[in-house]
C-alpha positions as CSV (number, residue, x, y, z in Angstrom):
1,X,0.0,0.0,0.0
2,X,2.6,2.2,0.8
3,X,4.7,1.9,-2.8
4,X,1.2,2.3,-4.0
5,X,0.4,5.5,-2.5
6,X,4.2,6.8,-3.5
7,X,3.6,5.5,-7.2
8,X,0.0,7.6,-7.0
9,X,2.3,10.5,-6.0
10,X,5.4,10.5,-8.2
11,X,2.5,10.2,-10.9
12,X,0.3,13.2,-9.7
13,X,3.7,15.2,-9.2
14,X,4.3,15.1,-13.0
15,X,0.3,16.9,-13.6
16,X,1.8,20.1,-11.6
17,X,1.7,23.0,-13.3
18,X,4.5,26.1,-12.7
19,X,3.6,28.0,-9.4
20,X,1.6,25.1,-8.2
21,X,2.1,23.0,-5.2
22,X,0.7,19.6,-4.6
23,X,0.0,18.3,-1.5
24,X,-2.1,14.2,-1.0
25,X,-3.1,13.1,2.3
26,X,-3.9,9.4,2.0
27,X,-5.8,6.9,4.6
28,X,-6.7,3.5,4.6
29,X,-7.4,0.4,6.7
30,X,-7.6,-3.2,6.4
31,X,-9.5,-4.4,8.9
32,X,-12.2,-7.3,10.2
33,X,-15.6,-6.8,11.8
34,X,-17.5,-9.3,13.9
35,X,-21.0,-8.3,15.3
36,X,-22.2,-10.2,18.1
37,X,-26.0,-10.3,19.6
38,X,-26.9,-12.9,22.6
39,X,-23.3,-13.7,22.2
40,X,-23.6,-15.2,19.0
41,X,-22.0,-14.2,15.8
42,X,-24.9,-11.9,13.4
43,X,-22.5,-10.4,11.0
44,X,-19.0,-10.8,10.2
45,X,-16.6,-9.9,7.8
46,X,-13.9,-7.4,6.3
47,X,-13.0,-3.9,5.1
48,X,-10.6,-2.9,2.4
49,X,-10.5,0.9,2.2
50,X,-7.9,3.7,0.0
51,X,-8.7,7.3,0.3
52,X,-6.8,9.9,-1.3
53,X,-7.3,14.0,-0.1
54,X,-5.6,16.3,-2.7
55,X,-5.0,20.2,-2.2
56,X,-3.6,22.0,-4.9
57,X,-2.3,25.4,-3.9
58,X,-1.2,28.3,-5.8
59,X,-0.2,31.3,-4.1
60,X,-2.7,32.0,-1.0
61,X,-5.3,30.3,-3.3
62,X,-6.2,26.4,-3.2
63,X,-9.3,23.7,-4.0
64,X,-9.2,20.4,-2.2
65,X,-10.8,17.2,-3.1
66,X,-10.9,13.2,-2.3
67,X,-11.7,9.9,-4.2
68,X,-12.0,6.8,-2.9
69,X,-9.2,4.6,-4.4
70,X,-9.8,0.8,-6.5
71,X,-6.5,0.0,-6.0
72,X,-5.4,-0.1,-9.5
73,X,-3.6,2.2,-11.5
74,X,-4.9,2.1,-14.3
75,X,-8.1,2.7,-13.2
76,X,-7.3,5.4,-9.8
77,X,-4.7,7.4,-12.1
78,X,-7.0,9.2,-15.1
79,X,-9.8,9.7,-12.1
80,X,-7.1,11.6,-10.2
81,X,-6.0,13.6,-12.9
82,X,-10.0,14.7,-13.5
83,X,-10.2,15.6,-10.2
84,X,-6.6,17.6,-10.3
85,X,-7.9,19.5,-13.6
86,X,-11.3,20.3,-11.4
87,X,-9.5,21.6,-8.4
88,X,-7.3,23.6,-10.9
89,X,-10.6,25.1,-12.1
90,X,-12.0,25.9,-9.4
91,X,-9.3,27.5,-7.4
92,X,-9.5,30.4,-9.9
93,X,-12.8,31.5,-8.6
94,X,-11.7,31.0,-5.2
95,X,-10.5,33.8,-2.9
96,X,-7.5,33.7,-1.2
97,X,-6.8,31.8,2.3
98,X,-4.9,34.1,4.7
99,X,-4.4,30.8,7.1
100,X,-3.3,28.7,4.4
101,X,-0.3,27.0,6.1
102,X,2.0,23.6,5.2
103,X,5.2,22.3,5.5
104,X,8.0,23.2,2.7
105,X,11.1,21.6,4.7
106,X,11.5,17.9,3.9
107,X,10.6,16.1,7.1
108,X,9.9,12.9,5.4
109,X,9.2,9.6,7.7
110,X,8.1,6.3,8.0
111,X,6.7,4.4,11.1
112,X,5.6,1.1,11.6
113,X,4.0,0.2,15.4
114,X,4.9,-2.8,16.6
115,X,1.3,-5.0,17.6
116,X,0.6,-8.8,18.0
117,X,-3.0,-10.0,16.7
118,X,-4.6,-13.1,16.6
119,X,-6.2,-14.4,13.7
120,X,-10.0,-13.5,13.4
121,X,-10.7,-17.6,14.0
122,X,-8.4,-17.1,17.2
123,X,-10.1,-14.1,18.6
124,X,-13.6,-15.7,17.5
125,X,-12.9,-18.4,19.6
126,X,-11.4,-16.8,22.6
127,X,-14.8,-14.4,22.9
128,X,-17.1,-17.4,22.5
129,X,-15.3,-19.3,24.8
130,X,-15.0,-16.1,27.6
131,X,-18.6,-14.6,27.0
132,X,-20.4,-18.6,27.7
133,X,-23.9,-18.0,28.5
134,X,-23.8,-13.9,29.1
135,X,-26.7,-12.2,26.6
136,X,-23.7,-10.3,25.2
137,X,-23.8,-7.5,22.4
138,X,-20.5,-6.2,21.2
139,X,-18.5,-5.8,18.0
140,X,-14.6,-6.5,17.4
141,X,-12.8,-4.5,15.5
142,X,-9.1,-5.2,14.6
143,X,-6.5,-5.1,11.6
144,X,-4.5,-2.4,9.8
145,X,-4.9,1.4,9.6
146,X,-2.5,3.5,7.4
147,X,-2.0,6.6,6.7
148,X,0.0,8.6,4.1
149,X,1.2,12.1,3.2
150,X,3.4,13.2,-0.3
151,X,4.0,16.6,-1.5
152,X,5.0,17.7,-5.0
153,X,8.4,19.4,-2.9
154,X,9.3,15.6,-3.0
155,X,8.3,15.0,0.9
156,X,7.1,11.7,1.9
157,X,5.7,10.4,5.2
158,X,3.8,6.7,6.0
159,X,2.4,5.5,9.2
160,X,1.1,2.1,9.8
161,X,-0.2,0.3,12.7
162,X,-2.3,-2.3,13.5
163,X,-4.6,-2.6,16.7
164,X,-8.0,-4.3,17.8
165,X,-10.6,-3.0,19.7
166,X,-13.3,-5.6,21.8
167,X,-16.4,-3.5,22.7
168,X,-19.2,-5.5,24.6
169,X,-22.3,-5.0,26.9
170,X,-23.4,-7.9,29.1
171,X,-27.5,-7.3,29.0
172,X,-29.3,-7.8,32.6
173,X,-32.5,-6.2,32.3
174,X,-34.6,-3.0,30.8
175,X,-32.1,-0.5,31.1
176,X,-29.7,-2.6,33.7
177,X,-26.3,-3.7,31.7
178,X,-22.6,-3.8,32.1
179,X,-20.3,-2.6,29.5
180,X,-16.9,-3.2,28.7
181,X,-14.2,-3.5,26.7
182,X,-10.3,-4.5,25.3
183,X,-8.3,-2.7,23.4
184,X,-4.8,-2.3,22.6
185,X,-1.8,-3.6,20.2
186,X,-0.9,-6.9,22.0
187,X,-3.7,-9.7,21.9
188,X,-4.0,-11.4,25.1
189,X,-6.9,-14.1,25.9
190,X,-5.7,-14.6,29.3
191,X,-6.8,-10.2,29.7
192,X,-9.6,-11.1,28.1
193,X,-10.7,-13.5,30.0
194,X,-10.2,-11.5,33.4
195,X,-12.2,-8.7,31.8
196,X,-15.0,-11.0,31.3
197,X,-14.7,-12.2,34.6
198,X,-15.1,-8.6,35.6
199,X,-18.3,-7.6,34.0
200,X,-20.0,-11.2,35.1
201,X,-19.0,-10.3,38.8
202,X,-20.4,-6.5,38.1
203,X,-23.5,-8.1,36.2
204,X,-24.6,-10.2,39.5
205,X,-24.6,-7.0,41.1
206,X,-26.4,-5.5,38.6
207,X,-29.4,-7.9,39.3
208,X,-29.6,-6.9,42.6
209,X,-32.8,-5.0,43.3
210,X,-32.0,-1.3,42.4
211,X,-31.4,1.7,44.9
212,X,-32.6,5.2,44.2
213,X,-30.8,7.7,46.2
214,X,-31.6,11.6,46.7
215,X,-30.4,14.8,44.9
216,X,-27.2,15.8,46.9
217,X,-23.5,15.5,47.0
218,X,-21.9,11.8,47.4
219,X,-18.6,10.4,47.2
220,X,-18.0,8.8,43.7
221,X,-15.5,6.9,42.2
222,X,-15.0,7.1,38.4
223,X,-13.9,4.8,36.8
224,X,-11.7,5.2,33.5
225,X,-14.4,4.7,31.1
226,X,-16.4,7.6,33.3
227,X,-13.2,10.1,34.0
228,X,-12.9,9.8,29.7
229,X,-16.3,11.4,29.4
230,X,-15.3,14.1,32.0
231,X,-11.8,15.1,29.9
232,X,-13.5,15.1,26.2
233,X,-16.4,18.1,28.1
234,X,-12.7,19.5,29.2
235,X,-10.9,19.1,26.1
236,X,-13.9,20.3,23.9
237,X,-12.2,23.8,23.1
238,X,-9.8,23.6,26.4
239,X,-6.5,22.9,25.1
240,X,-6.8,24.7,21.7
241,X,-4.8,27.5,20.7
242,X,-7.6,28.9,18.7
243,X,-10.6,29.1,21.4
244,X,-8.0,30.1,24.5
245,X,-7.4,33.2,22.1
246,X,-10.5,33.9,21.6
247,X,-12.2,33.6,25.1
248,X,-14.1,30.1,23.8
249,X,-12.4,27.8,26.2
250,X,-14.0,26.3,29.1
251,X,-11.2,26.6,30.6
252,X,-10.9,30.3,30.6
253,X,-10.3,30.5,34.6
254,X,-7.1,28.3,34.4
255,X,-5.6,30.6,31.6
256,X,-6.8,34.2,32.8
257,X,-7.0,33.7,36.3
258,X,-4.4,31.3,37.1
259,X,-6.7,28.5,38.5
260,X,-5.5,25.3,39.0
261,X,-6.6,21.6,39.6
262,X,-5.3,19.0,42.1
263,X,-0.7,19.0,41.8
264,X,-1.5,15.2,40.9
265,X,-2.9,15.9,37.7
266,X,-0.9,16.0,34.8
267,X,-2.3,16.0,30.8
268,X,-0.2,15.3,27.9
269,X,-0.8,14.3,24.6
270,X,1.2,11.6,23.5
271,X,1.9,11.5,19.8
272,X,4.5,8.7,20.4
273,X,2.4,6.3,22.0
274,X,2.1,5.2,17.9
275,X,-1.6,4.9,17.1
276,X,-1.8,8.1,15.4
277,X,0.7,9.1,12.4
278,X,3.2,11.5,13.5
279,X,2.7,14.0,11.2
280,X,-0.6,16.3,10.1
281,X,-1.8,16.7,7.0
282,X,-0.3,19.4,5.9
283,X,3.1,17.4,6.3
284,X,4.3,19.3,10.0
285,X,5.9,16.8,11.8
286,X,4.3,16.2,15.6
287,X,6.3,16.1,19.1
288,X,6.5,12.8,20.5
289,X,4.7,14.7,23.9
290,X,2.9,17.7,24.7
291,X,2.3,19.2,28.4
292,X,-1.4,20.1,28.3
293,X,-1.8,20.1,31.9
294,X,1.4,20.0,34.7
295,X,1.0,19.8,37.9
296,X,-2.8,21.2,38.1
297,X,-1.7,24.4,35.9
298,X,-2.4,24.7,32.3
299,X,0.6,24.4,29.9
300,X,1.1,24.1,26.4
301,X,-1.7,24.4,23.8
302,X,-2.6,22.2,21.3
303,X,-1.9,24.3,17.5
304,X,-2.9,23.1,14.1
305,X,-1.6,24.5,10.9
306,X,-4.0,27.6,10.6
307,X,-3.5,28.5,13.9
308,X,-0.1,28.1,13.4
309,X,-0.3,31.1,10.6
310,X,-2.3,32.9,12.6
311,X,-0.7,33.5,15.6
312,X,2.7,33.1,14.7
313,X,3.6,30.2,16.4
314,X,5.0,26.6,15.5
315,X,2.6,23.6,14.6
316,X,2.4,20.6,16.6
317,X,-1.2,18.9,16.0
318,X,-3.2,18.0,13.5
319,X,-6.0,19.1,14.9
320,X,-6.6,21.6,18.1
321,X,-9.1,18.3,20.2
322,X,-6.8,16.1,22.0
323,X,-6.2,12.7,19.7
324,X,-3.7,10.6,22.0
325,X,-4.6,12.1,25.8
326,X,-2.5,10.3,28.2
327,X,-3.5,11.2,31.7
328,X,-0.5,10.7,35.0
329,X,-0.9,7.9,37.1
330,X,-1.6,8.3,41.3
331,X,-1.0,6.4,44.8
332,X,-4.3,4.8,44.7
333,X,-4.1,0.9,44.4
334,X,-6.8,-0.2,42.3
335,X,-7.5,-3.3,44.8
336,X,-8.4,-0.9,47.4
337,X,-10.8,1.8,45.5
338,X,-13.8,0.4,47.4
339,X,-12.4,0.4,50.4
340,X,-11.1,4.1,50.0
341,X,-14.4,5.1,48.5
342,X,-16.0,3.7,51.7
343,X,-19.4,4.6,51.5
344,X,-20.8,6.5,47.9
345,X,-20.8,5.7,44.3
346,X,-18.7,3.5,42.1
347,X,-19.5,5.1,38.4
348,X,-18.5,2.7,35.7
349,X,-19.5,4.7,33.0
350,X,-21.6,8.7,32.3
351,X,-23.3,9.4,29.2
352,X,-25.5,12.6,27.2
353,X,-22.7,15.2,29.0
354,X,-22.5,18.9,28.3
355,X,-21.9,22.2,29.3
356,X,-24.2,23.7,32.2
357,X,-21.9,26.8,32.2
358,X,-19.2,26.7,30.0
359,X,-16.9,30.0,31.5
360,X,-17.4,27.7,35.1
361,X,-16.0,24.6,33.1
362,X,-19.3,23.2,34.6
363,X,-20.9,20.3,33.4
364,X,-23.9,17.7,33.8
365,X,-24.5,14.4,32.2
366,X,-26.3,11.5,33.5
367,X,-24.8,8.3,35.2
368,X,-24.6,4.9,32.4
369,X,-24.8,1.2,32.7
370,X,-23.0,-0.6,35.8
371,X,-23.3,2.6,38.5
372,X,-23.3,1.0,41.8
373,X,-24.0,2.5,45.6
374,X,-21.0,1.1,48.1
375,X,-21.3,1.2,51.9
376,X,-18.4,0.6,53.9
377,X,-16.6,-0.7,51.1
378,X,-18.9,-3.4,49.7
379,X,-21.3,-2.7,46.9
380,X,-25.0,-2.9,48.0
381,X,-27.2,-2.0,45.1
382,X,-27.2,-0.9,41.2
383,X,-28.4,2.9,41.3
384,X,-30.9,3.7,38.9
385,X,-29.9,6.6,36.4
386,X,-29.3,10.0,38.3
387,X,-28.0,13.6,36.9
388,X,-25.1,14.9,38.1
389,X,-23.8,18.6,38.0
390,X,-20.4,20.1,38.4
391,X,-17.6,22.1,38.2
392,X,-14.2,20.3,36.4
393,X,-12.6,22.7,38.7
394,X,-13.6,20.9,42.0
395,X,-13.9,17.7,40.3
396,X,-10.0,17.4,39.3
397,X,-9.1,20.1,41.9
398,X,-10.4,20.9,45.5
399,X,-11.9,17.6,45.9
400,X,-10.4,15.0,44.4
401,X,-8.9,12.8,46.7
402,X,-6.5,10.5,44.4
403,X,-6.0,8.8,41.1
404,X,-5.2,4.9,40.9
405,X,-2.0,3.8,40.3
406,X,-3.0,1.5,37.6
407,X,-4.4,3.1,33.7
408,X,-6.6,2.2,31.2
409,X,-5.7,1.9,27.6
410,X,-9.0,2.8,26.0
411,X,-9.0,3.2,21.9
412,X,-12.0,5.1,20.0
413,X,-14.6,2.9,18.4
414,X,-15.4,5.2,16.2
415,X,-15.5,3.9,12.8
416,X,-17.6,6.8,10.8
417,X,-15.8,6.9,7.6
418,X,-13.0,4.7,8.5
419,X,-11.5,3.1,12.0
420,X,-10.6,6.0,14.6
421,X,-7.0,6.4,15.5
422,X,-7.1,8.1,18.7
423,X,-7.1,7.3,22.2
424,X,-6.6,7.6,25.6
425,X,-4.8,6.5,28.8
426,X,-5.9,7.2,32.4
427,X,-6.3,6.2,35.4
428,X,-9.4,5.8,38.0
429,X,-10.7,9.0,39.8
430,X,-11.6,9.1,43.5
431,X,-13.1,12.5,43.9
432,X,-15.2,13.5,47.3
433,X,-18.5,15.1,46.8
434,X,-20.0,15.2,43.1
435,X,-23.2,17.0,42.7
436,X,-26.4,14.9,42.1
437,X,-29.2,16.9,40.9
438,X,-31.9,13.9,40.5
């Protein structure tokens, strides 16, 4: 795929016209799907997907375009050159781009992550075998995702990596589930297993009869999959160079004011963890780490190539949203969460957040799935659905009380248009006194 997408390129390269400059973003994947429903297999099968993005640029003026690629060149090479002579058309009735930004030094790469997958048979096999009786719902996800950038300045860059990604629900009753997942580069079945082990001891408590508590304040833990929802409210428009400029960012305080969270919590985005290519679009190269947040006060933003122009400052993101968030480990042992949450809530997972007041970095949402009430360090009850509402400020600051020691790898299952690349690594949240509203 690679020598294809170079071949695609030298070839385009030739079509450039004097004062033009030529820049193709490609993407692809290779990758199987199984759908499971009552743990049995209702759909399987596989994905072979090429796209091509092309931007020609003269001057401050440029027209950009995609195919979808058969994978043949004599059928992918006249269609490109249509769309070339299109985007050459159009661009002359196109006004100019005062952010228009890309790379012109040679910064040309190639990556390939290191992963271990089983065979789809293999991994068939082990989810049967771990999932037995459980009325299970779930779709697995695993192969190849690639991704490509050439210029006609004679810069290449390819990224590849393979990964898999095992997401499942464990169905109890009406609304009453468990949800779960595993994800990551490295197959395991003996991981898997435990997993599965996990959401069948969760699920028993899940049949329990269900608790409904009061509107007030209650100590919580969140767990990974619930602290992920918090940090997408806090990185919608946080950590963007763009919306801190312009007053958009929720977290306004932290910039202006010098608010901080808790010393323990430290953001980065990790563009060397390997799962995203390390380069944009526009062919900038991307740090292997960025401090987003260090020791509770705000650092570095996150700048994409029009911001870049902009502002005057260097690019090093492909986008200004978070795409590889790794959040810093605690002291917490994960063995003893229930004991240190005591007596309050053990949140597996929140859904349908938002903003309640975005210049407060306030948010609500409702509690999802496996939320259990805990008393004295044993779990009692599954609570039925409740609101919460809350600042990020005293949920990561003022009152939380630790972060496990142990992190969750947790990969995107996103597959609109193609399998996501991003992710994220945190740990569990002990935080005392969220805000319950009903």
């Amino acid at each position: 795929m690679q020598d294809y997408f170079f071949t695609l390129a030298d070839a385009l390269q030739t079509q450039v016209q004097g004062g033009e400059t030529l820049l193709l973003s490609f993407d692809g994947e290779d990758s199987d799907f199984i759908r499971f429903n009552q743990s049995r297999v209702r759909q399987a099968g596989s994905v072979t997907r090429r796209s091509l993005a092309l931007d020609l640029i003269a001057a401050d003026r440029h027209a950009a375009g995609r195919a979808e690629l058969a994978g043949r060149l004599e059928q992918d090479l006249p269609l490109l050159g249509y769309l070339l002579e299109g985007l050459r058309a159009q661009r002359a009735h196109l006004p100019a781009d005062p952010y228009l930004n890309f790379a012109t030094d040679d910064t040309s790469s190639e990556t390939r992550v290191e992963s271990e997958l089983p065979e789809r048979a293999a991994a068939l096999d082990a989810i049967m075998e771990a999932s037995g009786a459980l009325d299970l719902v779930g779709i697995y996800a695993a192969g190849a995702v690639h991704a490509g950038f050439a210029n006609s300045l004679g810069q290449r860059n390819w990224h590849a990596c393979e990964s898999f990604n095992f997401d499942w629900s464990c169905f109890h009753a009406t609304d009453k589930a468990v949800k779960s997942d595993y994800a990551g580069l490295y197959w395991d079945p003996d991981e898997l297993q435990a997993r599965m082990q996990h959401a069948q001891a969760d699920l028993e408590i899940v049949r329990r009869p269900p608790k409904t508590i009061d509107a007030g304040r209650y100590r919580v833990y969140l767990a990974p999959r619930a602290l992920q929802e918090v940090l997408a409210m806090m990185a919608w428009g946080g950590f963007g160079l763009k919306s801190q400029r312009t007053g958009q960012s929720p977290l306004n305080r932290m910039l202006a004011d010098g608010v901080r969270l808790d010393p323990t919590v430290d953001l980065s985005e990790r563009h060397d963890r390997g799962l995203e290519p390390p380069f944009t679009s526009e062919g900038f190269a991307k740090p292997e780490r960025i401090d987003l947040v260090a020791n509770g006060a705000l650092g570095h933003s996150l700048v994409d190539a029009r911001s870049a122009r902009e502002y005057d400052i260097g690019v090093n993101a492909a986008s200004e949203w978070p795409a590889s968030l790794d959040m810093a480990p605690g002291s917490l042992v994960m063995g003893n969460v229930l004991d240190a949450l005591d007596t309050g809530l053990y949140i597996n997972n929140m859904w349908y957040l938002n903003f309640s007041d975005r210049n407060q970095a306030r948010i609500t949402g409702m509690t999802r799935f496996a939320c259990f009430w805990v008393e004295s360090g044993k779990p009692q009850a599954p609570v039925n659905v409740m609101r919460f509402d809350d600042s990020i400020y005293r949920m990561l600051g003022e009152n939380l009380l630790g972060l496990t020691s142990e992190r969750e790898l947790l990969l995107d299952n996103g597959t609109y248009c193609g399998r996501s690349s991003k992710s994220v690594e945190l740990p569990g949240a002990l935080i005392d006194g969220l805000n319950f509203t009903l």
